[in-house]
NUGURO-76303 format. One record per residue: x, y, z of N, C-alpha, C, O in turn. Coordinates in steps of 0.1 Angstrom, whole numbers, padded with zeros to 4 digits, always signed. Last residue first. Example, Ala and Ser with C-alpha at 12.3 -4.5 7.8 and 13.67 -1.06 7.14 Angstrom:
2
+0128-0022+0071+0137-0011+0071+0129+0000+0079+0134+0011+0080
+0132-0057+0078+0123-0045+0078+0132-0033+0078+0142-0033+0085
This chain:
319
+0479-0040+0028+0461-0037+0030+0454-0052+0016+0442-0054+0014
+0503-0064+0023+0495-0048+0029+0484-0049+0032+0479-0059+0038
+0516-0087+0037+0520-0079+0026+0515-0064+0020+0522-0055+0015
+0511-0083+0064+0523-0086+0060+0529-0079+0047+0539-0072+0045
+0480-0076+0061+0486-0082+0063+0498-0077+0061+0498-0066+0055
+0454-0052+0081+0460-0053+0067+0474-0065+0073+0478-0065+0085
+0420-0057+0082+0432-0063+0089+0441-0058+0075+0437-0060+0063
+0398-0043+0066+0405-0037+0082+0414-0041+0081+0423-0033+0079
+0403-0037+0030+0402-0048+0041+0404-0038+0056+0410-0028+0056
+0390-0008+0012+0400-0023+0016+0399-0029+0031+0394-0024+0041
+0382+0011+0003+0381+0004-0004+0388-0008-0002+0391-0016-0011
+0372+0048+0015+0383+0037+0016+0375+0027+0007+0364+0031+0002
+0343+0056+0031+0356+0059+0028+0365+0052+0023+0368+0046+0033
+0311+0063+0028+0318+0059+0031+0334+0062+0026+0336+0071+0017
+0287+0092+0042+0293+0080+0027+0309+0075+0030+0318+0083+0034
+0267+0086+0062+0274+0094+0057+0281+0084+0047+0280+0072+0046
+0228+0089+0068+0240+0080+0065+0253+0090+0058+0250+0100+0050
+0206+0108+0067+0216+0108+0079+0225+0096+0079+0231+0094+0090
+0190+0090+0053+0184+0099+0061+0198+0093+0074+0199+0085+0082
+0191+0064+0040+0198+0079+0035+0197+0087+0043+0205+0096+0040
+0183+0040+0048+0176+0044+0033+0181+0062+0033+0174+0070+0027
+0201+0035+0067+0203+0026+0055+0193+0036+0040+0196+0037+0028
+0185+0056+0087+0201+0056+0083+0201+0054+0067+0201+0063+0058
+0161+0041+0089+0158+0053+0084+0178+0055+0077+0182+0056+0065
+0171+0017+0099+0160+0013+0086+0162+0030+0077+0165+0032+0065
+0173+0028+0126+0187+0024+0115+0184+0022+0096+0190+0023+0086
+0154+0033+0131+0164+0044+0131+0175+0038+0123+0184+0044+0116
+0141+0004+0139+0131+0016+0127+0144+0025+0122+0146+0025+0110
+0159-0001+0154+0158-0009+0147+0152+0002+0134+0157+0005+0123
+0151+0015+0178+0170+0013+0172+0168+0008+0163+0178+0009+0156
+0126+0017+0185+0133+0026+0177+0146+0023+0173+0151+0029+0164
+0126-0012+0189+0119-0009+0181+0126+0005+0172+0129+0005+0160
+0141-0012+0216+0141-0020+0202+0133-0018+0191+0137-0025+0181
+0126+0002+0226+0135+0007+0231+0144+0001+0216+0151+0008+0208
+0100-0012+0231+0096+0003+0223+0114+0005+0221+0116+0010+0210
+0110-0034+0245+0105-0038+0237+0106-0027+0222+0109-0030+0210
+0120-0023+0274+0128-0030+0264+0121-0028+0250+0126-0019+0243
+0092-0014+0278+0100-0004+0275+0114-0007+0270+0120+0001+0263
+0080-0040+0285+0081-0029+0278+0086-0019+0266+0084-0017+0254
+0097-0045+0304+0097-0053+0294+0090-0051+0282+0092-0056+0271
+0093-0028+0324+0105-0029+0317+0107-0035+0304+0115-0033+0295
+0056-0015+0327+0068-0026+0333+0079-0026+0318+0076-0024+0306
+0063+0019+0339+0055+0007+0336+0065-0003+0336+0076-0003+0340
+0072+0052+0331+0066+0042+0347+0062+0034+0338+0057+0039+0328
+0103+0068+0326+0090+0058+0320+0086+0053+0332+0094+0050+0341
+0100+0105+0329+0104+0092+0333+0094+0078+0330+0082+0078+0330
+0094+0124+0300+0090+0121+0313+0097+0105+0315+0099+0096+0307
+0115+0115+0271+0106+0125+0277+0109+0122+0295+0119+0120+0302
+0138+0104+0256+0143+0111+0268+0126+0118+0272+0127+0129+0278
+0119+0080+0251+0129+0078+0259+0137+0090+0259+0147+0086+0265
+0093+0085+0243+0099+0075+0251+0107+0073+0262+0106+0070+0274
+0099+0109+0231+0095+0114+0243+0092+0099+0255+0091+0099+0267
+0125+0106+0208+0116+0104+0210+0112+0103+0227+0119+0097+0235
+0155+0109+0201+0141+0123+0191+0128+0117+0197+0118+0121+0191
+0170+0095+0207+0167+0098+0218+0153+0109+0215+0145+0114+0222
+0184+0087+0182+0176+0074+0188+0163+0081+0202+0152+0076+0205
+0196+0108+0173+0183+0105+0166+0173+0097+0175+0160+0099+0177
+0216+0106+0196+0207+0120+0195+0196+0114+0185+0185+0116+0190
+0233+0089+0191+0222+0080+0202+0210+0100+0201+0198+0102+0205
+0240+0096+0165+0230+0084+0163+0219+0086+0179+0207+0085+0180
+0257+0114+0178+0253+0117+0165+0237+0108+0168+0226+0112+0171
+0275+0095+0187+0267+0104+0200+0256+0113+0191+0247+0118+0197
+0288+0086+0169+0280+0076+0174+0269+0085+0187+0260+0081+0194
+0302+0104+0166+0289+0096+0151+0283+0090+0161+0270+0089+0161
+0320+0110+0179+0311+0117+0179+0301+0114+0171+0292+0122+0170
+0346+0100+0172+0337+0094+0178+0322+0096+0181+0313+0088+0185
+0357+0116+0154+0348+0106+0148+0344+0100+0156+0337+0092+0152
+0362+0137+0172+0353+0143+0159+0352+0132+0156+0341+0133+0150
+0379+0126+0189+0368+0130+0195+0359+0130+0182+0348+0124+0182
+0400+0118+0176+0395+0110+0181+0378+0114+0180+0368+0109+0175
+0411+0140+0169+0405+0132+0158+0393+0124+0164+0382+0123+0160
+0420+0147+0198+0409+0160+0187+0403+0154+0178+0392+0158+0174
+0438+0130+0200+0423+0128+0209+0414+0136+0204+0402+0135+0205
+0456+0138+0186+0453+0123+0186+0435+0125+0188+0425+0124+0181
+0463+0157+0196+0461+0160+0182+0452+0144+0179+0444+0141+0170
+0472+0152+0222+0459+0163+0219+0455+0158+0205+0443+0154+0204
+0497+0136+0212+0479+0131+0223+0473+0141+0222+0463+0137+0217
+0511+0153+0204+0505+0141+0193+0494+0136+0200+0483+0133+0195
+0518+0172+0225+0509+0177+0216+0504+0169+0205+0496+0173+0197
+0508+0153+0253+0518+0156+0247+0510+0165+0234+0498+0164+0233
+0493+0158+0289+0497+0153+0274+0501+0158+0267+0502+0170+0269
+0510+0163+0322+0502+0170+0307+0502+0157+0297+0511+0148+0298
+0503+0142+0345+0515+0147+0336+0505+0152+0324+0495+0146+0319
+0495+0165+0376+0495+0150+0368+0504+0156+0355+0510+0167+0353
+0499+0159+0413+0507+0167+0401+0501+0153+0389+0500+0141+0390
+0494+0166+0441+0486+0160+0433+0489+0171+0419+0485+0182+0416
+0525+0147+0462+0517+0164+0454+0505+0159+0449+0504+0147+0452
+0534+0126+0469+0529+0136+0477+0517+0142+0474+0505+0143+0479
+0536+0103+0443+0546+0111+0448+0532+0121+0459+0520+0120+0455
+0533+0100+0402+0531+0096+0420+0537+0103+0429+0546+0111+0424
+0512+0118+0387+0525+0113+0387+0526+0111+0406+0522+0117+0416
+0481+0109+0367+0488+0112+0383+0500+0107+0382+0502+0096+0377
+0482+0116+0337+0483+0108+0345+0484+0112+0354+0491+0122+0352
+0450+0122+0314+0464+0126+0321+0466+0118+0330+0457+0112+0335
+0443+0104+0282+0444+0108+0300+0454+0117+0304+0465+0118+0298
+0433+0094+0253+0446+0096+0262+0445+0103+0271+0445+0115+0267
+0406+0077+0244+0415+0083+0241+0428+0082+0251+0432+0072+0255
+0402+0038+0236+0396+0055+0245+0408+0060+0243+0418+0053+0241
+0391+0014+0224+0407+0019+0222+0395+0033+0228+0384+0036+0224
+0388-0021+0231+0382-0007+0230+0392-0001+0234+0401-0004+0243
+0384-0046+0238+0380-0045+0224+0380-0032+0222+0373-0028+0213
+0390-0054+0264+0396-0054+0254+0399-0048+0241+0409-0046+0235
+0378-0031+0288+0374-0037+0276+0384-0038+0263+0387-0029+0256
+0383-0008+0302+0384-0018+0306+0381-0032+0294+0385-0043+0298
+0379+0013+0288+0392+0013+0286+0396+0000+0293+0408-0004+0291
+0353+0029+0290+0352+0017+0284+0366+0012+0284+0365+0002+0277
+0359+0051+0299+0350+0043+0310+0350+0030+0301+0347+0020+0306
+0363+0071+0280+0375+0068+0291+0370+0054+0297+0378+0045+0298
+0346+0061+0250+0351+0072+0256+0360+0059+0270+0362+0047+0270
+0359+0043+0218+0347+0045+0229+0354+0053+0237+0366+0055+0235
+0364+0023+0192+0362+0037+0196+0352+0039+0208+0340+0038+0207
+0377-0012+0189+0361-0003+0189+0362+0011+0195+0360+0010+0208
+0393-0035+0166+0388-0024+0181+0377-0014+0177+0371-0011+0167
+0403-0068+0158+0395-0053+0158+0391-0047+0171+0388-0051+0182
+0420-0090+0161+0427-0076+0157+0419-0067+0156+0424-0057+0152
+0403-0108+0165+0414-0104+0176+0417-0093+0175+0418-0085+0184
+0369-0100+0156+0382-0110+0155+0389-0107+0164+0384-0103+0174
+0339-0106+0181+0350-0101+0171+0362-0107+0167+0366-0117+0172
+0313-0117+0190+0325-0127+0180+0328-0115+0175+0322-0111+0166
+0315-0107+0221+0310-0104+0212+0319-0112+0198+0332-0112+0197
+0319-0109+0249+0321-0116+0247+0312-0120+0233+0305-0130+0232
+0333-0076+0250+0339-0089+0250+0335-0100+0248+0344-0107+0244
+0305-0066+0247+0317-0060+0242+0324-0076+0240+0321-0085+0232
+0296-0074+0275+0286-0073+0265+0298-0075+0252+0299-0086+0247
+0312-0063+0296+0306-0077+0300+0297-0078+0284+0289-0087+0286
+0327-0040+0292+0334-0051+0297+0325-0068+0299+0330-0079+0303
+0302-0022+0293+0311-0031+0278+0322-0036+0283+0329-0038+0273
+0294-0021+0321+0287-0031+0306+0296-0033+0293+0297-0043+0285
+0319-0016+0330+0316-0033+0331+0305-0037+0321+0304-0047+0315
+0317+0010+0320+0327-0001+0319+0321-0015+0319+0319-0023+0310
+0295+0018+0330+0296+0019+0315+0305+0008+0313+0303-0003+0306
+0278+0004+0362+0292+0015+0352+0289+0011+0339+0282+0001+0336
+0249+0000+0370+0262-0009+0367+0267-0004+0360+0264-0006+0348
+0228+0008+0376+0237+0009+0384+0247+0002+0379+0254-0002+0388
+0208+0006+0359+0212+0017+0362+0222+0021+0368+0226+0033+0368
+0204-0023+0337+0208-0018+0350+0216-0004+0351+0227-0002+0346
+0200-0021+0303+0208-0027+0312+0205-0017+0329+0206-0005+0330
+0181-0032+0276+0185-0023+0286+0191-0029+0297+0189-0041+0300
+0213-0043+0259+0204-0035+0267+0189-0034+0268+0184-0036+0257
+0232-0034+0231+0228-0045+0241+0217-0035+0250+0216-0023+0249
+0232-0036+0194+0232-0025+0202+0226-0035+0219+0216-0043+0218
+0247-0031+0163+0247-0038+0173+0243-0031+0191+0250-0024+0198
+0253-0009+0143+0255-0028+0137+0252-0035+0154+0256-0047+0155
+0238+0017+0123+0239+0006+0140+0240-0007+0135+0234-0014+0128
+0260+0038+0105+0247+0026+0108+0249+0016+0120+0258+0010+0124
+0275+0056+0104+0265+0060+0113+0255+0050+0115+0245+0050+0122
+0302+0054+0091+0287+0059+0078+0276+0061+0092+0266+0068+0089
+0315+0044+0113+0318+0051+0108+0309+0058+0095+0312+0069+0092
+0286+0022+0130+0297+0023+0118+0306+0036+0118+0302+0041+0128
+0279+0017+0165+0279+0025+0152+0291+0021+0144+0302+0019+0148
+0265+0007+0187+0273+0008+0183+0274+0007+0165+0271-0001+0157
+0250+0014+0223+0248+0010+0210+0263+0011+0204+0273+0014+0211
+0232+0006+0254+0248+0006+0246+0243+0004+0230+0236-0005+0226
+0212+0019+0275+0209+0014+0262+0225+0016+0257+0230+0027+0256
+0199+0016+0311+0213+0020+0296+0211+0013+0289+0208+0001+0292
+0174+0031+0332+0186+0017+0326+0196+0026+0314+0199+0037+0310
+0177+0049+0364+0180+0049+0347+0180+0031+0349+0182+0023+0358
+0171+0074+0388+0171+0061+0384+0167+0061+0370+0158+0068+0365
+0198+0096+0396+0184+0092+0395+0183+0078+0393+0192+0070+0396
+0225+0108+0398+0209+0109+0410+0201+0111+0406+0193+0121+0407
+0242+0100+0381+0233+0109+0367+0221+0113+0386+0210+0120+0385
+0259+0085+0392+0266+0096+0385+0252+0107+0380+0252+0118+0376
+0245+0068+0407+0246+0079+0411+0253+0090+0403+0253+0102+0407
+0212+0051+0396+0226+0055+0390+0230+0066+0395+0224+0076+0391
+0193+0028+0406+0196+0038+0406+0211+0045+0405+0221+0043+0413
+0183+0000+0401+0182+0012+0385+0189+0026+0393+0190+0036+0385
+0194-0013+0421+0196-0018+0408+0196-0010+0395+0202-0010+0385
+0174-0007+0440+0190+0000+0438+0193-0002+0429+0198+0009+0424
+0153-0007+0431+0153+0002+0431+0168+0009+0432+0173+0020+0429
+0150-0040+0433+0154-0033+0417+0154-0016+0415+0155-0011+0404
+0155-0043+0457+0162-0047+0448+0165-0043+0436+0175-0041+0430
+0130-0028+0465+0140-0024+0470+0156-0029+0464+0166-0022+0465
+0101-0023+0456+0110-0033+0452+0122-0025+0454+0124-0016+0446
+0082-0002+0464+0080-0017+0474+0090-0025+0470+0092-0034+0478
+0085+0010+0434+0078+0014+0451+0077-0002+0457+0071-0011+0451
+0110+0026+0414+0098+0017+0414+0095+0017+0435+0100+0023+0444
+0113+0058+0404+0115+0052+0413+0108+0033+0414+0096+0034+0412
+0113+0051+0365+0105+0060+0378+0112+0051+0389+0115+0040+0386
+0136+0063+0343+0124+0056+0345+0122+0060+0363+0128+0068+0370
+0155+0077+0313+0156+0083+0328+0137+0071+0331+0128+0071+0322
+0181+0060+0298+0170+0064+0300+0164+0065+0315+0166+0058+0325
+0216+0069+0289+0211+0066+0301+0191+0066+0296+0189+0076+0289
+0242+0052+0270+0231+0063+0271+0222+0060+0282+0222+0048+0286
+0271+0044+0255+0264+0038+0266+0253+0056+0268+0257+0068+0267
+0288+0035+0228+0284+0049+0239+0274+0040+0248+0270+0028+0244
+0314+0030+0199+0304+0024+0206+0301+0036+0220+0310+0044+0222
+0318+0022+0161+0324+0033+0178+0312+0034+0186+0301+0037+0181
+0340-0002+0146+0329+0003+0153+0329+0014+0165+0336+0015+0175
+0361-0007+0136+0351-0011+0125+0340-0005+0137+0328-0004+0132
+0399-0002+0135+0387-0001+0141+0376-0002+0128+0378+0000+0116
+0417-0016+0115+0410-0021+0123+0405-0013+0134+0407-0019+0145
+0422+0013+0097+0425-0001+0096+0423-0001+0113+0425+0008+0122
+0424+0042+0094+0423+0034+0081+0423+0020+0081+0424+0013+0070
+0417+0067+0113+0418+0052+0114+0415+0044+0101+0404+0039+0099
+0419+0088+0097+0427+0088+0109+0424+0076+0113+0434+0073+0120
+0402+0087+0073+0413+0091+0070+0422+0085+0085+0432+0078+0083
+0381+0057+0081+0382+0073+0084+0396+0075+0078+0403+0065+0077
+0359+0033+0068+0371+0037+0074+0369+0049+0072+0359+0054+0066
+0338+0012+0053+0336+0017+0068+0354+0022+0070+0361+0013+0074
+0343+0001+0032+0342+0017+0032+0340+0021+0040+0339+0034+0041
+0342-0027+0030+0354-0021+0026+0354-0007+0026+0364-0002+0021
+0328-0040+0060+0324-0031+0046+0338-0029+0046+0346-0030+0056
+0326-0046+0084+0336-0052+0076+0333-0048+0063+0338-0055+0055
+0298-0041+0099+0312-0031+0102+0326-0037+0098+0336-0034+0104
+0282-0052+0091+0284-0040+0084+0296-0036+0086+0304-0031+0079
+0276-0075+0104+0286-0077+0092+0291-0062+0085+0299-0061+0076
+0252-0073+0115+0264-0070+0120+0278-0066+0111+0286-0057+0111
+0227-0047+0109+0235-0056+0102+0251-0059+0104+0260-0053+0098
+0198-0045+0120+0209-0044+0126+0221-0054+0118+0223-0066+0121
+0171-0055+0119+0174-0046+0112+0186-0035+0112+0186-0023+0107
+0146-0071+0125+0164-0078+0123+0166-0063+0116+0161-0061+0105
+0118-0084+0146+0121-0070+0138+0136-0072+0140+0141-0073+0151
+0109-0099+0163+0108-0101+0152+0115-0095+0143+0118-0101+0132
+0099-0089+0188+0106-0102+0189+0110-0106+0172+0114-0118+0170
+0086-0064+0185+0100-0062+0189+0111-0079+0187+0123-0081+0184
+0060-0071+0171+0074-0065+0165+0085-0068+0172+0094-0074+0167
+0050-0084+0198+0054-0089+0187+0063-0090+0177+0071-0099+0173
+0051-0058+0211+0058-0067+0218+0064-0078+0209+0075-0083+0210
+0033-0050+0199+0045-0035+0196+0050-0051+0200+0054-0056+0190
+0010-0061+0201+0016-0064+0182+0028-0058+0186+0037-0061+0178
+0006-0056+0226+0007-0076+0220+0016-0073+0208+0026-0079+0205
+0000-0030+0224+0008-0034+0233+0014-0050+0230+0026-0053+0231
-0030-0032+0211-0019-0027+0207-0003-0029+0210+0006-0028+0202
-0048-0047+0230-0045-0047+0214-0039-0042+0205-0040-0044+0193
-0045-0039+0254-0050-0051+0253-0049-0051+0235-0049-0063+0230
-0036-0007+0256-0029-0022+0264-0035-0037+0258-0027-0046+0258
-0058+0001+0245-0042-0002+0239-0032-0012+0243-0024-0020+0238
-0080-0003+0261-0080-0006+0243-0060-0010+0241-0053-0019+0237
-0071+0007+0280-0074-0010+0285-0077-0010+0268-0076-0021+0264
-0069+0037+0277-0058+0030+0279-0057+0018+0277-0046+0014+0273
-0089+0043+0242-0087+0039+0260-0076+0033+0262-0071+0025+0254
-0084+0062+0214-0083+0046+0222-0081+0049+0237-0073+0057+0242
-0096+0095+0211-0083+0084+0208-0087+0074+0218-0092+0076+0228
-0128+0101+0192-0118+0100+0201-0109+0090+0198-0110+0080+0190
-0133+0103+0161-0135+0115+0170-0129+0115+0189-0127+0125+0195
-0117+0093+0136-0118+0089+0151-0123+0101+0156-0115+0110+0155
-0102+0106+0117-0113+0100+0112-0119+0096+0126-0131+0095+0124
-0065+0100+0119-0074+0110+0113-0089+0101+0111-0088+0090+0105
-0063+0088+0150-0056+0086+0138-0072+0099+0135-0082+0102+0142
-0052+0089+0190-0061+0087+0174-0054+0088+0164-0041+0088+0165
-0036+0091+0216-0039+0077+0207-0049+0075+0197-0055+0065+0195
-0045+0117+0220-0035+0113+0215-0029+0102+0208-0020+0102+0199
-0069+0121+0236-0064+0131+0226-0054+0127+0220-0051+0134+0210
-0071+0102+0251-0080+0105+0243-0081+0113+0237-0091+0115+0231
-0048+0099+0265-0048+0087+0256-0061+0095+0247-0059+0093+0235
-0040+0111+0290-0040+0123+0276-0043+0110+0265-0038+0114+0254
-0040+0094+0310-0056+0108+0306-0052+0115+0295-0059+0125+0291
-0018+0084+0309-0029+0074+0306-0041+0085+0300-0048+0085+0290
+0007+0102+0291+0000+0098+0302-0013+0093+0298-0019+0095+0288
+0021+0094+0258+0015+0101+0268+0004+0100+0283-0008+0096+0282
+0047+0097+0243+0048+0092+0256+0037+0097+0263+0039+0103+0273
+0057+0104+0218+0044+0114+0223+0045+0108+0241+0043+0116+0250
+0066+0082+0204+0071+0093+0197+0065+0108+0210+0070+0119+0209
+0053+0060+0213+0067+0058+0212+0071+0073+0214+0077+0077+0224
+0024+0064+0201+0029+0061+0217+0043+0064+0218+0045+0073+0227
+0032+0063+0175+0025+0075+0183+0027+0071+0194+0034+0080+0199
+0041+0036+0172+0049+0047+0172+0049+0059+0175+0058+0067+0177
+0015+0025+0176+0025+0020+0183+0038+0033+0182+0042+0038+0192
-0007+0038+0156-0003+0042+0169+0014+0033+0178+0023+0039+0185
+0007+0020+0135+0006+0037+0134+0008+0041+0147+0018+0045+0152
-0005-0007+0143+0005+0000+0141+0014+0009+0138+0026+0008+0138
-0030+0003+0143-0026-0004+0151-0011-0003+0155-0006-0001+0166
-0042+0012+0116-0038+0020+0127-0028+0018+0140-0021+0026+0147
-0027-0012+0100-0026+0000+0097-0028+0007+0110-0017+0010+0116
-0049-0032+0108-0032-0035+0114-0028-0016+0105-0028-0009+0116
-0073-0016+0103-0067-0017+0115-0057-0022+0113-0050-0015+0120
-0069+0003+0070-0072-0012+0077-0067-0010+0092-0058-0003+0094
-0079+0028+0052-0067+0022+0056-0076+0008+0069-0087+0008+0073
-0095+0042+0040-0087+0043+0034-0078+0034+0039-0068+0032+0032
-0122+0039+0050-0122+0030+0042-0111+0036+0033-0112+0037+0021
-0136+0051+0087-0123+0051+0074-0121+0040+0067-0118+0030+0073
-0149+0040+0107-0145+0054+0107-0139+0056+0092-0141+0068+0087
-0147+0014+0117-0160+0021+0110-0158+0032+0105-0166+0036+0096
-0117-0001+0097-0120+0005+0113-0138+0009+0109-0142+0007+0097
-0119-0036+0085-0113-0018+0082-0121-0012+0096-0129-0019+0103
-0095-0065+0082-0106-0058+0093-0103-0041+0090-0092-0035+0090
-0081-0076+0064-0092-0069+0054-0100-0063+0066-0111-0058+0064
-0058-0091+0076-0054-0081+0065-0067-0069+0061-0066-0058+0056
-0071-0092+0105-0066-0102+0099-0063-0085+0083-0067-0073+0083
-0058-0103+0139-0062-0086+0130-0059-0091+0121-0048-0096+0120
-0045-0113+0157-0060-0115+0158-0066-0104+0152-0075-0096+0156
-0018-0112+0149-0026-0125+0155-0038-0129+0151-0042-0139+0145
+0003-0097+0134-0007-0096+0136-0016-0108+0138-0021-0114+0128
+0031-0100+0130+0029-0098+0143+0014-0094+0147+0010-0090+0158
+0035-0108+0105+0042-0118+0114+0038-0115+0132+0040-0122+0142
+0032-0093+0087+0022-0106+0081+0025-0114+0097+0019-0124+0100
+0045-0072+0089+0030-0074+0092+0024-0086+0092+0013-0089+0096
+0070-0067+0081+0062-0078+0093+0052-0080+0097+0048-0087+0106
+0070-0055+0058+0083-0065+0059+0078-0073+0070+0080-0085+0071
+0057-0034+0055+0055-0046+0045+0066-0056+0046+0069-0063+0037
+0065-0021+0082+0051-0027+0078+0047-0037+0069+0039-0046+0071
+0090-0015+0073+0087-0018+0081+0075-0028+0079+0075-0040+0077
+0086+0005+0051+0092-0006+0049+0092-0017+0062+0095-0028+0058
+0064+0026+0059+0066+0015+0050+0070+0008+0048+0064-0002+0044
+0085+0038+0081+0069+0027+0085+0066+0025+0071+0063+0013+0073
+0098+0048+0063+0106+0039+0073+0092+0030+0073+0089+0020+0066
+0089+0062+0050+0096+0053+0042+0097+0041+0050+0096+0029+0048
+0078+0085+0064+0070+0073+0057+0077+0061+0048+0071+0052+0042
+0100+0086+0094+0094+0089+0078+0089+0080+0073+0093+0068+0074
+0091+0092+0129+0098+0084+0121+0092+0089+0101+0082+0095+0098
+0079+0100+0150+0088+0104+0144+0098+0101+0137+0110+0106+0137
+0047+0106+0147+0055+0094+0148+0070+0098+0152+0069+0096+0165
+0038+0130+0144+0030+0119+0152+0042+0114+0155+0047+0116+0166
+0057+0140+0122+0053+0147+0135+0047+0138+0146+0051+0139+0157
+0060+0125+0103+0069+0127+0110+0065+0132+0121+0070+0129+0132
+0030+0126+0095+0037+0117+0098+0050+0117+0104+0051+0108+0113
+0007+0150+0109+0021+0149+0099+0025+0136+0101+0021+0133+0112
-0010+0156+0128-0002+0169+0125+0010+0163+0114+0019+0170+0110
-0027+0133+0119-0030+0142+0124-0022+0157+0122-0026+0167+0116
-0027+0105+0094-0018+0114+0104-0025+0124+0108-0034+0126+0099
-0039+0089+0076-0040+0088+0088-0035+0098+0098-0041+0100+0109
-0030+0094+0051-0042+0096+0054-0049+0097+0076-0057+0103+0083
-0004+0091+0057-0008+0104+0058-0021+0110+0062-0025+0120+0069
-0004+0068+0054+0002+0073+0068-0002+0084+0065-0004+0089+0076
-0010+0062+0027-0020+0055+0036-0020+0063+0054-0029+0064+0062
+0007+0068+0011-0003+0075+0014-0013+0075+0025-0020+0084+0030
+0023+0047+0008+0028+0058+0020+0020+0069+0021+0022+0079+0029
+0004+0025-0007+0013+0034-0007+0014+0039+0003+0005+0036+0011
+0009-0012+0000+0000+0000+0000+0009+0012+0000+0020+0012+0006
């Protein structure tokens, strides 16, 4: 069906509801529909509208939720489509909308590892084995009440609140080849990519761009520090002017990937209001957008063009 169909539907715009472009939720839609609608068969049309089918709204709204995050009492201004004079009840969405988003999430491949062995994933300043630059992101969720385990568990003191983390990781062109989580609020950056990172099939010889906190992690080259020089004082040793010059590159390409977690974050999901509900959830919406976001990358929207024309590992005899 054409991409007309999201229009017909949209309220203030398709990008605007949603925040995603009609390419994406086209391609999307005609790639899983057939896989996450149970009890919604191709030809159920709503009363309201004989331009478009309930698996159509159904999954329209799913990303209106995603995109709008809106409290249970704003559901009737906000969970509609064009033609509805009100938007769905909460116990509507939860019970028939909520099943397909959860369905999507178990279904939806749209992370291509292998990307990061492209012969054009390279930078002028790293021309050989790094293939990925990786960040850890915080989503801000609610105290939980009576669960004392999982209250320490999400509460993160660097950020005094309670979060999970979303780690993703990016090409050099900005496409997500791989992303873990959600993860525990309290558990450092480090140890998540010291626990995720590592026991990831890379080869030996590839590394991965990431800031200070990941430097525990084999697979991960962070910039350059200053050091505490031992002794009494609290003296550290400057860096040199090839470590500045180093770490200035550094910063400007690692920065794709803080690039991406800004698209990923364009939704009120996940940086709006703290999420209240259950995790599994908000895993689910959390996969959803990394997956739609990269769909958007791959089809141009914010891919950069690649570099180079040869192998990461270079041998003995060259590249």
């Amino acid at each position: 069906m054409s991409s007309s169909v999201w229009q017909a539907m949209s309220v203030d715009g398709v990008l605007e509801d949603t925040g995603m472009e009609e390419e994406v939720l086209d391609y999307i839609f005609n790639k899983y529909a057939d896989r996450i609608f149970e009890h919604t068969s191709p030809d159920d049309m709503p009363s309201y509208s004989n331009d478009f089918t309930l698996r159509h709204v159904y999954f329209y709204l799913i990303f209106v939720y995603m995109h709008t995050h809106p409290k249970t009492r704003q559901f009737k201004r906000t969970m509609w489509v064009r033609g509805m004079k009100n938007g769905y009840h909460s116990s509507h969405f939860y019970r028939y909308i909520v099943p397909v988003a959860m369905k999507l999430s178990e279904v939806i491949d749209e992370l291509k590892w292998g990307d990061r062995l492209a012969f054009d994933n390279h930078c002028p300043a790293f021309p050989f084995y790094v293939t990925g630059i990786t960040d850890t992101m915080p989503l801000r969720v609610s105290q939980p009440v009576h669960q004392s385990n999982l209250e320490r568990g999400l509460y993160a003191a660097k950020y005094a609140t309670h979060v999970v983390k979303l780690a993703l990781t990016c090409t050099f062109k900005r496409e997500v080849i791989h992303m873990s989580g959600i993860h525990m609020g309290a558990e450092s950056d480090g140890a998540i990519g010291e626990r995720t990172i590592d026991s990831l099939p890379l080869f030996p010889w590839e590394r991965w761009l990431a800031d200070g906190p990941y430097e525990s992690s084999r697979f991960c080259i962070v910039p350059y520090r200053t050091l505490r020089i031992p002794g009494p004082s609290n003296v550290f040793r400057p860096l040199t002017a090839i470590q500045i010059l180093h770490n200035r590159f550094f910063s400007f390409y690692r920065s794709r990937i803080e690039q991406v977690n800004a698209t990923v974050r364009n939704h009120d999901i996940i940086e709006g209001r703290p999420f209240r509900g259950n995790l599994a959830h908000l895993d689910a919406y959390v996969k959803i957008i990394v997956h739609c976001t990269n769909v958007g990358i791959r089809q141009g929207k914010s891919r950069l063009d690649g570099y180079g024309w040869w192998p990461h590992a270079m041998s003995f005899e060259g590249p």
